[in-house]
C-alpha positions as CSV (number, residue, x, y, z in Angstrom):
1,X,71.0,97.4,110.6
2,X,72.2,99.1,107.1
3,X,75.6,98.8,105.8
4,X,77.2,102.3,104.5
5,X,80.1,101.4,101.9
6,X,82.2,104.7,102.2
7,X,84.8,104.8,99.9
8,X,88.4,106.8,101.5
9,X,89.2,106.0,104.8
10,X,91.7,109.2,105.2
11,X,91.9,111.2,108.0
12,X,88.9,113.9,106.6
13,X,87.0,110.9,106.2
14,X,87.0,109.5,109.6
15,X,84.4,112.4,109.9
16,X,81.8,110.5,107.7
17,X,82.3,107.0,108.9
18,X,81.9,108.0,112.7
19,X,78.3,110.2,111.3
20,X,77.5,107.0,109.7
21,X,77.9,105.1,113.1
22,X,76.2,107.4,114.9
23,X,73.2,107.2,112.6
24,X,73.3,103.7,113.4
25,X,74.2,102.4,110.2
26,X,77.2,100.3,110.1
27,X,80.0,100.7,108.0
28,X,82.4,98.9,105.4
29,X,85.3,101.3,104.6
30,X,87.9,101.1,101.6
31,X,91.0,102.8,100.9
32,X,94.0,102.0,98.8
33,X,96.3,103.0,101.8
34,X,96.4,100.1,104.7
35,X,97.5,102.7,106.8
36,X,94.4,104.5,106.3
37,X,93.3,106.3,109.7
38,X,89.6,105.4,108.8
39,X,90.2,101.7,107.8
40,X,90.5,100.7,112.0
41,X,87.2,103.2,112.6
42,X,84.9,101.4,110.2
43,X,83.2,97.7,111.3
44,X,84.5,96.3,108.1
45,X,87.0,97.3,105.6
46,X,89.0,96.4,102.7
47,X,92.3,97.7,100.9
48,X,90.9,98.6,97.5
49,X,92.2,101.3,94.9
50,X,89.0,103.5,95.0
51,X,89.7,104.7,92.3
52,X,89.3,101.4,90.4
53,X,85.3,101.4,89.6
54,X,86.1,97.4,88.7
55,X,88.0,96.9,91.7
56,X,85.0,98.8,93.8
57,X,82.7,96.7,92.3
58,X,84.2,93.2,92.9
59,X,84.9,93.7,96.2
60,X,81.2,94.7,96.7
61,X,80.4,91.2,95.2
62,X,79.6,89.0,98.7
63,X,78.9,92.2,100.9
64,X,75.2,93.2,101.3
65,X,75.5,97.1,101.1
66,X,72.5,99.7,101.1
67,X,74.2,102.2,100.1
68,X,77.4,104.3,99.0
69,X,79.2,107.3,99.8
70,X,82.1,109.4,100.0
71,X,83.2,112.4,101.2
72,X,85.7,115.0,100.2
73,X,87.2,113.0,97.7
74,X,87.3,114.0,93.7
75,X,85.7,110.1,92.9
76,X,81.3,111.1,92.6
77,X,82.4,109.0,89.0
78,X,83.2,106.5,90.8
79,X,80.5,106.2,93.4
80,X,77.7,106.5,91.2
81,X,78.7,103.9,89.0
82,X,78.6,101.7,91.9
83,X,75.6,102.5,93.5
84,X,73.8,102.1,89.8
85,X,75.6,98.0,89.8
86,X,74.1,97.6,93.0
87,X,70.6,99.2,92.8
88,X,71.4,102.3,95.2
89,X,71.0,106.0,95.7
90,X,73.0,108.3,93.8
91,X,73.7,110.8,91.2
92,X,73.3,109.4,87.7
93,X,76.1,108.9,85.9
94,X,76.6,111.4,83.2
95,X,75.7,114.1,85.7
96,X,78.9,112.5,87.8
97,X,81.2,112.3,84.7
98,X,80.4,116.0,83.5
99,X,81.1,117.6,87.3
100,X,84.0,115.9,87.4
101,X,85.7,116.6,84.5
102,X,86.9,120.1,84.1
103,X,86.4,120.5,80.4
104,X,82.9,119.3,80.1
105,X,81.3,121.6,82.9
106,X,83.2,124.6,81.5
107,X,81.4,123.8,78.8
108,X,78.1,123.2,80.4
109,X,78.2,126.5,81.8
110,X,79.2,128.4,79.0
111,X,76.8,126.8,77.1
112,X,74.1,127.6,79.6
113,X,75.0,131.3,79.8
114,X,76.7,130.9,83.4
115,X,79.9,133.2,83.7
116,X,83.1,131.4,83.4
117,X,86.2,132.8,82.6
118,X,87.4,132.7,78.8
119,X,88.8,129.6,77.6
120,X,90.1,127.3,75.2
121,X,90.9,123.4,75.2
122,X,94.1,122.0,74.0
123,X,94.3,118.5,73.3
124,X,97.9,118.5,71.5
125,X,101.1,120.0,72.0
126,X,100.6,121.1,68.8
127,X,97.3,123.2,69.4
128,X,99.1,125.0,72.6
129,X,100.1,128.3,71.5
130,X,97.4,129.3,69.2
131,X,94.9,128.5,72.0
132,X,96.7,130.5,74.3
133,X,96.9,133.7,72.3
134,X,93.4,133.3,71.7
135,X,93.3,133.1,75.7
136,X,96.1,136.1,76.1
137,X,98.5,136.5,78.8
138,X,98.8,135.8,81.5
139,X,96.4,132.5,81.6
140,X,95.5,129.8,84.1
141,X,96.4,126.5,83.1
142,X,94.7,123.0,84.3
143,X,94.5,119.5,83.5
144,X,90.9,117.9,82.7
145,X,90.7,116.2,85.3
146,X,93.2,116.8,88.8
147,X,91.5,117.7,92.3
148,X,93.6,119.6,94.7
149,X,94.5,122.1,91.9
150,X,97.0,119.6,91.2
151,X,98.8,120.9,87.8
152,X,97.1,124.1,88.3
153,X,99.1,127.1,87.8
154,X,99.5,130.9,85.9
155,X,101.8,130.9,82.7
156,X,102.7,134.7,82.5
157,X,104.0,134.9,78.9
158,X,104.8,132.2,75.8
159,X,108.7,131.3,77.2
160,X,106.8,129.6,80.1
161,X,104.4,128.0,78.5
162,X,105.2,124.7,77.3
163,X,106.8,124.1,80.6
164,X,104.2,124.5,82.8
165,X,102.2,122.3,79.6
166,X,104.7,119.4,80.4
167,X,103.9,120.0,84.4
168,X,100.1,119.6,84.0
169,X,100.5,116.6,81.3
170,X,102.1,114.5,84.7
171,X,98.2,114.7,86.2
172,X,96.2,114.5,82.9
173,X,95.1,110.9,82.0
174,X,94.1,111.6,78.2
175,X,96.5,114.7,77.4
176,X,93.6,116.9,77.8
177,X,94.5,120.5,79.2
178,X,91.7,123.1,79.7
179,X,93.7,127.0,79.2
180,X,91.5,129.8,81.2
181,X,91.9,133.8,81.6
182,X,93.5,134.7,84.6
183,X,90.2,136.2,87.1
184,X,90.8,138.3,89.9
185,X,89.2,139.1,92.7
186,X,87.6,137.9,96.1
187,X,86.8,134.2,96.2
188,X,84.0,132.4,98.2
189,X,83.5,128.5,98.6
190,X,80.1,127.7,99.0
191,X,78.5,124.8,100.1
192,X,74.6,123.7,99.3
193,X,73.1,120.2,99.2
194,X,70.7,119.2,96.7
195,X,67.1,116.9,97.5
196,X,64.0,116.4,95.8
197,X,63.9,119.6,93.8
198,X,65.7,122.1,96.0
199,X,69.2,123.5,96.7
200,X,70.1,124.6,100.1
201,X,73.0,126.9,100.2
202,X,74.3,126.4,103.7
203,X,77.5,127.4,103.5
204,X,79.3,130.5,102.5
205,X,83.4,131.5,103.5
206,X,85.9,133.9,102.1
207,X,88.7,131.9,101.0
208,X,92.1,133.0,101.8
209,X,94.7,133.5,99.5
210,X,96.8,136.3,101.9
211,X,100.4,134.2,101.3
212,X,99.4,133.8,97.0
213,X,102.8,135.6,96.3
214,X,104.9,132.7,98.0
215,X,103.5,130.1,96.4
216,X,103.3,132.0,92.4
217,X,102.7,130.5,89.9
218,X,100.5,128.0,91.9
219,X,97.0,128.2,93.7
220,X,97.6,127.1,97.3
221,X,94.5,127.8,99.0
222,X,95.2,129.3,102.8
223,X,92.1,128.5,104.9
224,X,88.9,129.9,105.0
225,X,87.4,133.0,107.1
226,X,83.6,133.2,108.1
227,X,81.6,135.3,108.1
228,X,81.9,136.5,104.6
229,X,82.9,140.4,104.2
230,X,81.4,140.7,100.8
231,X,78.0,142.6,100.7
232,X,74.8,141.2,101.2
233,X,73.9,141.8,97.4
234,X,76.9,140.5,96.0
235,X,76.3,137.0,98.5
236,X,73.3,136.8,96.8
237,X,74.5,137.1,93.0
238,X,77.2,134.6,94.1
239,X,74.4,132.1,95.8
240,X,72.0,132.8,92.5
241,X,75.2,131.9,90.4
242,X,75.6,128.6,92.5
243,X,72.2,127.5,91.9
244,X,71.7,127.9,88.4
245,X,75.1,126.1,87.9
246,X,74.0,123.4,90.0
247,X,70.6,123.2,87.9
248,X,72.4,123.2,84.6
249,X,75.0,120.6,85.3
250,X,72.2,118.7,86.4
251,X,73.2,117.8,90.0
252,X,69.9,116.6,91.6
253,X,70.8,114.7,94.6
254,X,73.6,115.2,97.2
255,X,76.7,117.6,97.6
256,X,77.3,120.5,95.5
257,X,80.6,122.2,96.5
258,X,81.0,125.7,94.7
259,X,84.1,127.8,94.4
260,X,83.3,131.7,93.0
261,X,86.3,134.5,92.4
262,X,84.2,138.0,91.6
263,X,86.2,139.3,88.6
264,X,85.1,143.1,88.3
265,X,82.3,142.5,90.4
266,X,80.9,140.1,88.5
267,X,80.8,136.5,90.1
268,X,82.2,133.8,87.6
269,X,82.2,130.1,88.4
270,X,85.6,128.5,88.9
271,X,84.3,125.0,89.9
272,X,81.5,123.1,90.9
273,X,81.6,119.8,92.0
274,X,79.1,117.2,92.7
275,X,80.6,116.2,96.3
276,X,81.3,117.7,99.8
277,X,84.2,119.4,99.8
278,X,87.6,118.5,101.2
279,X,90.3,120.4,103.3
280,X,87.6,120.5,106.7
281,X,85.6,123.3,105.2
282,X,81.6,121.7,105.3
283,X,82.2,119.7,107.6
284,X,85.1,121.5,110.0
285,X,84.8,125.0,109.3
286,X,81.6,125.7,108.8
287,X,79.6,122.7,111.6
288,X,81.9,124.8,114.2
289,X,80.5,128.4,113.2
290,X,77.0,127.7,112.6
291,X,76.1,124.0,114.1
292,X,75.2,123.0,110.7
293,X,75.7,119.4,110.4
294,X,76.2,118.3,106.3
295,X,77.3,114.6,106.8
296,X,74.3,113.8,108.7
297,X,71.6,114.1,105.8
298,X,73.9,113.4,102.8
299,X,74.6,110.1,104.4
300,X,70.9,109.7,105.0
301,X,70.0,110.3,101.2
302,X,73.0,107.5,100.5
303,X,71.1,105.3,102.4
304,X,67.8,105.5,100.9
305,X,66.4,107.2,104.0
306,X,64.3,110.3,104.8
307,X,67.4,113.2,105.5
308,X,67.3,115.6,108.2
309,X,67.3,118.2,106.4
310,X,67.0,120.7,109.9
311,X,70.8,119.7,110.6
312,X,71.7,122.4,107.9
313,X,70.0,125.2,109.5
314,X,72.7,127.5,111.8
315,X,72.3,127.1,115.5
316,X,74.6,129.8,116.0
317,X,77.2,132.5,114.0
318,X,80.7,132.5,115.5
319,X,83.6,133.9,113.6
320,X,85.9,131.4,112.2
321,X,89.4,131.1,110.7
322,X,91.2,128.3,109.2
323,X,95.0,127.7,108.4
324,X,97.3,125.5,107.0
325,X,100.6,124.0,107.5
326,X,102.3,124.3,104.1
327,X,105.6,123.8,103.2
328,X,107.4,126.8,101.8
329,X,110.8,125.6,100.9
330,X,112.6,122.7,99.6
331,X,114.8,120.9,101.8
332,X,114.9,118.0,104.5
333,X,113.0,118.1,107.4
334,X,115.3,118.2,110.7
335,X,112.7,118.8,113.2
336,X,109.0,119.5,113.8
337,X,107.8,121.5,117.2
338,X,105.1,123.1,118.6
339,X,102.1,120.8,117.9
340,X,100.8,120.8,121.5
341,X,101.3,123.8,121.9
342,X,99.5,124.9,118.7
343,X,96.8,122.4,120.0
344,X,96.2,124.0,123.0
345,X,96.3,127.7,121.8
346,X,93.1,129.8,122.7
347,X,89.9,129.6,120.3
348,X,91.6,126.3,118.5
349,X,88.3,123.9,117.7
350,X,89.7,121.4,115.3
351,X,93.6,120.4,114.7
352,X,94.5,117.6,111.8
353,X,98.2,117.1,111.1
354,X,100.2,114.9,109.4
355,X,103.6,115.9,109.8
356,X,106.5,114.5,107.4
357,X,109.2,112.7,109.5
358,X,112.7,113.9,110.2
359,X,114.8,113.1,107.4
360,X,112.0,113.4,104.8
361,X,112.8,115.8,101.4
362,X,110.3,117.6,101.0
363,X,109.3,120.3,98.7
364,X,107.7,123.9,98.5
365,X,104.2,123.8,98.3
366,X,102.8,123.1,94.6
367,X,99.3,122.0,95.1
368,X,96.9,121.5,98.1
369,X,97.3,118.1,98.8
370,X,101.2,119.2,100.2
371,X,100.0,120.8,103.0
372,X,100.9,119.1,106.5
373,X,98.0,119.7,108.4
374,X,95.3,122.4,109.4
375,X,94.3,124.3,113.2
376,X,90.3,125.9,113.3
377,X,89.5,128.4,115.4
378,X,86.1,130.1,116.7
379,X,85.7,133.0,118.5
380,X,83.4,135.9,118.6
381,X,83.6,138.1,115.7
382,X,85.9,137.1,112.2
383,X,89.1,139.2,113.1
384,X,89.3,137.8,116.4
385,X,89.5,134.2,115.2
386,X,91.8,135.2,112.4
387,X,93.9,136.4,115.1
388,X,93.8,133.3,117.0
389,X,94.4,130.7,114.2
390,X,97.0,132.8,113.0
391,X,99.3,133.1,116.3
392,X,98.5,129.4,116.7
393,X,99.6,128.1,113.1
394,X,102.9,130.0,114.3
395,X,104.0,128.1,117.0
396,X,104.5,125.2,114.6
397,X,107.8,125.1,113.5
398,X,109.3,122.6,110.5
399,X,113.2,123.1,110.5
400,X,114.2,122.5,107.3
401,X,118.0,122.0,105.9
402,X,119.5,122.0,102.0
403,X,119.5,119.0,100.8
């Protein structure tokens, strides 16, 4: 039997460990939270900062692993570094380093002729407002390296700018913050995994930004819903986009998660990262509309062994609609209600919460990784399943009081 180290034990990446069992492989799981849901799942685990690549590796020392993978997380750095200590399947390193740091694929894909929005990279307090005249107003501005569009937010004009410089320094590591021209239009996440030469695109969802106004200035994504209603030839400039990113950043092995906007009908890149993506999209979303099945071969290729690559192709086409549970005010939580309720609403597929206890201060949604939970649902056509996840999201209720 193989050992799979998989790095987060969270609740998204229960998912992967129970693939990984299934596959018959059996699993060592670490997570820097003991309460980790995945941490009782796995056969073995260990409370390790995952995020510690020396850690990682010295708590790998007397375990016989074959080989290493994570899922949904913002750490493909990390895991390739290990796998190349210990001989194993991965991406090489300075492919890992540049799709995870914001500044250096920007730069890859401008370099390489792929659209991107304009941009200029401030590495000084000093350097801030020069760059972002050059930029203009108003301007997206993001830390080098943050997942969860932590940090991530619009400056309108100069009077907020140094503020929202001092918000994004809290999840930059080296002071490094990338400012970008504010795109608009539709957005698309894609989803395509990448073996011996070839992309497959499997995965293509409208993301769903309907509640933006509540949350200005920050990005707090809303969900996903499938099918797409762009046009055929615009899904095929935004999957042609994907793919020559993925080429020029070099990812050759693996996950390669794509977020598009198409600004004035052109589509421009606004990420591309080197891992499955988080938030239940591949492997929620997506396995429920089509039957596709992402964890299966990526795991495989982890492993060293031949992947299934037939467990991408769609089995069926259901519409689909995902929502959140995000907080939209500041305050302290007095109660929460509705959950089975929500649960058990028609065309609900998947439900994931993890709800803040009564007496906890919390505060209006800033960045994805606030929200409380998420509800799927499938049903025959798109607007029918937008209708359904909709009325079910409702029935949650999170009474909140002033602090």
């Amino acid at each position: 039997m193989k050992t799979a180290l998989i790095l987060g034990a969270g609740i998204e990446q229960v998912l992967a460990i129970r693939q990984a069992q299934s596959l018959g492989y059996r699993v060592i799981a670490f997570d820097g939270n003991p309460d980790a849901a995945g941490l009782s799942v796995a056969d073995e685990h260990e409370v390790v900062d995952i995020r510690q690549i020396g850690q990682v590796i010295q708590k790998c020392a007397d375990k016989v692993i074959d080989g290493v993978f994570c899922h949904g997380v913002e750490i493909q750095h990390v895991v390739a570094r290990v796998a190349s200590h210990l001989g194993l399947p991965s991406l090489c390193i300075e492919t890992a380093d540049i799709s995870t740091n914001k500044v250096l694929r920007i730069n890859r894909l401008n370099e390489f002729g792929i659209p991107v929005a304009q941009f200029r990279v401030v590495s000084s307090k000093k350097m801030l407002e020069s760059a972002a005249q050059e930029v203009g107003f108003p301007l997206v501005l993001k830390p080098e390296q943050s997942s969860g569009s932590r940090g991530v937010q619009v400056v309108e004009e100069l009077s907020q700018l140094e503020q929202a410089w001092r918000d994004a320094m809290q999840y930059s590591e080296n002071g490094v913050i990338l400012l970008e021209e504010l795109l608009s239009g539709p957005e698309i996440s894609t989803e395509a995994l990448v073996h011996d030469g070839k992309i497959y695109t499997f995965a293509f969802a409208d993301r769903n930004y309907s509640r933006n106004s509540i949350f200005h200035p920050y990005f707090v994504e809303d969900g996903i819903n499938f099918p797409s209603v762009l046009s055929t030839e615009i899904q095929k400039q935004v999957i042609e986009t994907t793919e020559r990113a993925i080429r020029c950043l070099g990812i050759d092995f693996g996950s390669a998660k794509g977020d598009v906007i198409i600004d004035k009908g052109v589509p421009k890149i606004i990420e591309i990262a080197c891992r499955s993506s988080g938030g239940w999209f591949g492997a929620g979303s997506i396995p429920l509309a089509t039957g596709v099945n992402m964890l299966k071969p990526l795991i495989q290729m982890a492993m060293g062994d031949i992947p299934d690559l037939d467990s991408l192709n769609w089995k069926k086409k259901l519409g689909c609609a995902q929502r959140y549970l995000i907080p939209i005010q500041d305050g302290i939580v007095e109660s929460v209600s509705g959950i089975e309720s929500a649960k058990c609403s028609e065309g609900v597929k998947m439900s994931e919460f993890f709800l803040p206890e009564p007496g906890t201060y919390i505060t209006k949604a800033r960045n994805h990784s606030q929200r409380f939970g998420q509800i799927i649902c499938t049903a025959e056509t798109r607007e029918l399943a937008i209708e359904l996840c909709e009325s079910a999201i409702k029935k949650i209720e999170v009474k909140i009081k002033a602090a």
